[in-house]
N, C-alpha and C positions, 0 to 999 in steps of 0.2 A: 257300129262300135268304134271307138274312138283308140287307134293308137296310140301305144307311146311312142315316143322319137329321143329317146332316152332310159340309161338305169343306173339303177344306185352300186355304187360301188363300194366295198368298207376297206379302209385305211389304216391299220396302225402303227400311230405315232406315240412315243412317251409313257409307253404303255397302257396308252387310250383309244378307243373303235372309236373312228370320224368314217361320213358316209359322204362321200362327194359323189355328184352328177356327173355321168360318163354318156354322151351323146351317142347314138345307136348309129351304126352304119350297116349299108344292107349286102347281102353277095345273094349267088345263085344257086340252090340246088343243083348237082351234077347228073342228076338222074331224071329231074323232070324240067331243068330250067328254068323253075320259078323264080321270083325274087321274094328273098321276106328280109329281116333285122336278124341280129343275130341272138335277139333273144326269143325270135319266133321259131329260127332255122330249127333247132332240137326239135320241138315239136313236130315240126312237120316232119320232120325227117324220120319221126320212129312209126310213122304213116305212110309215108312215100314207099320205103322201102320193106313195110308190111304188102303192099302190093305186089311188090316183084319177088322178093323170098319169104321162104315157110319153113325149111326143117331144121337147121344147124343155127349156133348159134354166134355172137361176135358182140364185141364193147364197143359203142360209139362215143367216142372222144371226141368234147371242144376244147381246144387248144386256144388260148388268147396272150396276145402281146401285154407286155406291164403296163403300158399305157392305151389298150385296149381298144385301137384302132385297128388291126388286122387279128383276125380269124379264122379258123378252120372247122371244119367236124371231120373226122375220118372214121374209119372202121374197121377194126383189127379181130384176127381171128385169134380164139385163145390157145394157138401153138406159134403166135407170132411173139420174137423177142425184143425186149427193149433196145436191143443194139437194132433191127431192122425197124423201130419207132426211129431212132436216132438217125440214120441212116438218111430216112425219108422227109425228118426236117431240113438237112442238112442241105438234099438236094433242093426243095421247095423255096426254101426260106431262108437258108443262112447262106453259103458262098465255097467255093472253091477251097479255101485255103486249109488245113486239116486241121485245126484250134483243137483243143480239148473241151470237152463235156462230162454232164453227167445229170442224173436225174435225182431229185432227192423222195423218196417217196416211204412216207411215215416215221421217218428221224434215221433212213437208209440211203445211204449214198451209191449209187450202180455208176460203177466207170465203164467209160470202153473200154479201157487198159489197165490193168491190174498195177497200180504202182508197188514198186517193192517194198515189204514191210506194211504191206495193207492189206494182202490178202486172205491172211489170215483173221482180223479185227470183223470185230461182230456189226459193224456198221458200216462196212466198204466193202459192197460183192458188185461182180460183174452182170454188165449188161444184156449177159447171154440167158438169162432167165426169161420162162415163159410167162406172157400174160396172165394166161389160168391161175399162176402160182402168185401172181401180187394184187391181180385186179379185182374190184369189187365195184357194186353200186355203189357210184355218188364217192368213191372216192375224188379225193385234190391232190395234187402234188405237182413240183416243179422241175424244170428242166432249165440250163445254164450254159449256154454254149461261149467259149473264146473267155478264158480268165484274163485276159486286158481290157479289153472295152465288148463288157459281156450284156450279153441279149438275156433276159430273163423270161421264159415263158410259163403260164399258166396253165398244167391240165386239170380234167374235170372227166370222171366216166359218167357220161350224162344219161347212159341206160342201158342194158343188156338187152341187144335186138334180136327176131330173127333171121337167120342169113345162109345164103347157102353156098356164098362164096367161100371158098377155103383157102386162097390164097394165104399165104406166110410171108405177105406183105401188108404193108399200111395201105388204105383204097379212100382216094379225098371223094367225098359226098357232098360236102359246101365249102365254099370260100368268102370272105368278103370282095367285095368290088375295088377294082383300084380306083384309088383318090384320083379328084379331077383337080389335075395341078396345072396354072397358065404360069406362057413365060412371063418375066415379069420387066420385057422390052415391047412384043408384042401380042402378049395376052392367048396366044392360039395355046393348046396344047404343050405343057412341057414334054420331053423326052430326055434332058439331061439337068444335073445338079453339079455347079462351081464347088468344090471343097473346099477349095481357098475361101470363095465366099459364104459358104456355109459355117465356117468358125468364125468370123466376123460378125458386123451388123446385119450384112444383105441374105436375103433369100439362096441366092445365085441360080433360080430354075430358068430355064433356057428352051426353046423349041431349037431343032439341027441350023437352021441359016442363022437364029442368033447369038445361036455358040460360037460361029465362026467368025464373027466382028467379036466378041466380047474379052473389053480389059478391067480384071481385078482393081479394085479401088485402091483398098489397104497395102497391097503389096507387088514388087517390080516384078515378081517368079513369073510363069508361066500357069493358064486357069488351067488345074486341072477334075476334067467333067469324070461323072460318074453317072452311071444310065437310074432312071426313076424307077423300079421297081417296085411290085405289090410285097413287101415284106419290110419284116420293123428291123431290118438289118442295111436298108437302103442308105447309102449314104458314109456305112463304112470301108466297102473295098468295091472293087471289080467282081460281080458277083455273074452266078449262072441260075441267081434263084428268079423263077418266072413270074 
């Protein structure tokens, strides 16, 4: 059977659906180590983990970058809240720094923090709500972290499993693979990114010995590196996401 290495994605602009081609990239099951795409991964996974649990039940969530190169699935139990969803991207995926978020889910907005004068309003409730109470099949909704230079992420309940874990945490089951980035002095392995020369023309990816000869083009400052991380938030601070 012939894979795809590729899927359709829908766009709208102008008030019109356009479908552009999104390249497939692959991660691992966390339970049995396989590799698939991430349009295989769901699948497998309401299979995989029918083998190891049987009685209680939990939402399997894929989370996806806007531009659709990093993924997740996780599996949350339905007494787990949107603030311990948030929680667990933050760690993962976004960074140290405390930015504001929120999730928008069915024309509702869940803050972490109740702003004044909005907690009242019938479309700004907080993030302490249980799953059970918003989640459904095959719902979409989105999630926004850091209102400056903000990451926009994609969720999806891709199925109600069964599980027998009850944790009142988020539990990752797949990831995508990190990107295979070279430096671009001597082509081995990157492990750090130039920001100086990332808002410029250059790349700026570096392996550690060619970070330390390397001089910025465009400008006299000082290169300052940032570590290549597996998250679509690489590239904007000092992060602790893995």
């Amino acid at each position: 059977m012939c894979r795809r290495n590729f899927e359709f994605k829908r766009v709208k602009m102008l008030n019109c659906n356009y479908f552009v081609v999104v390249p497939l990239t692959n991660g691992k099951c966390h339970i049995c180590d396989e590799i698939f795409s991430s349009l295989e991964m769901g699948r497998h996974l309401i299979k995989c983990i029918a083998l190891e649990y049987r009685e209680n039940q939990a939402f399997l969530i894929k989370i996806t970058s806007e531009d659709s190169k990093f993924w997740m699935f996780i599996k949350v139990s339905p007494d787990c809240t949107l603030d311990s969803i948030d929680n667990f991207l933050r760690d993962i995926w976004l960074e140290i720094h405390d930015h504001m978020s929120h999730f928008i889910i069915e024309n509702i907005c869940y803050e972490k923090i109740q702003v004044d004068g909005l907690t009242d309003m019938e479309n700004y409730k907080s993030m302490q709500i249980l799953a059970r109470d918003i989640f459904h099949h095959k719902l979409r909704f989105s999630y926004e972290y850091d209102y400056g230079d903000t990451t926009l992420l994609h969720l999806e309940i891709h199925s109600i499993i069964n599980d027998d874990d009850t944790s009142l945490k988020p539990v990752l089951v797949a990831r995508n693979n990190s990107a295979k980035i070279v430096c671009d002095s001597c082509q081995v392995t990157a492990s750090m990114v130039c920001e100086m020369c990332m808002c410029g023309d250059d790349d700026g990816f570096f392996c550690e010995n060619c970070a330390k000869k390397h001089q910025c083009k465009d400008c006299d400052d000082e290169p300052l590196f940032l570590p290549v991380v597996n998250s679509p938030r690489w590239g904007y601070a000092l992060m602790k996401a893995s």
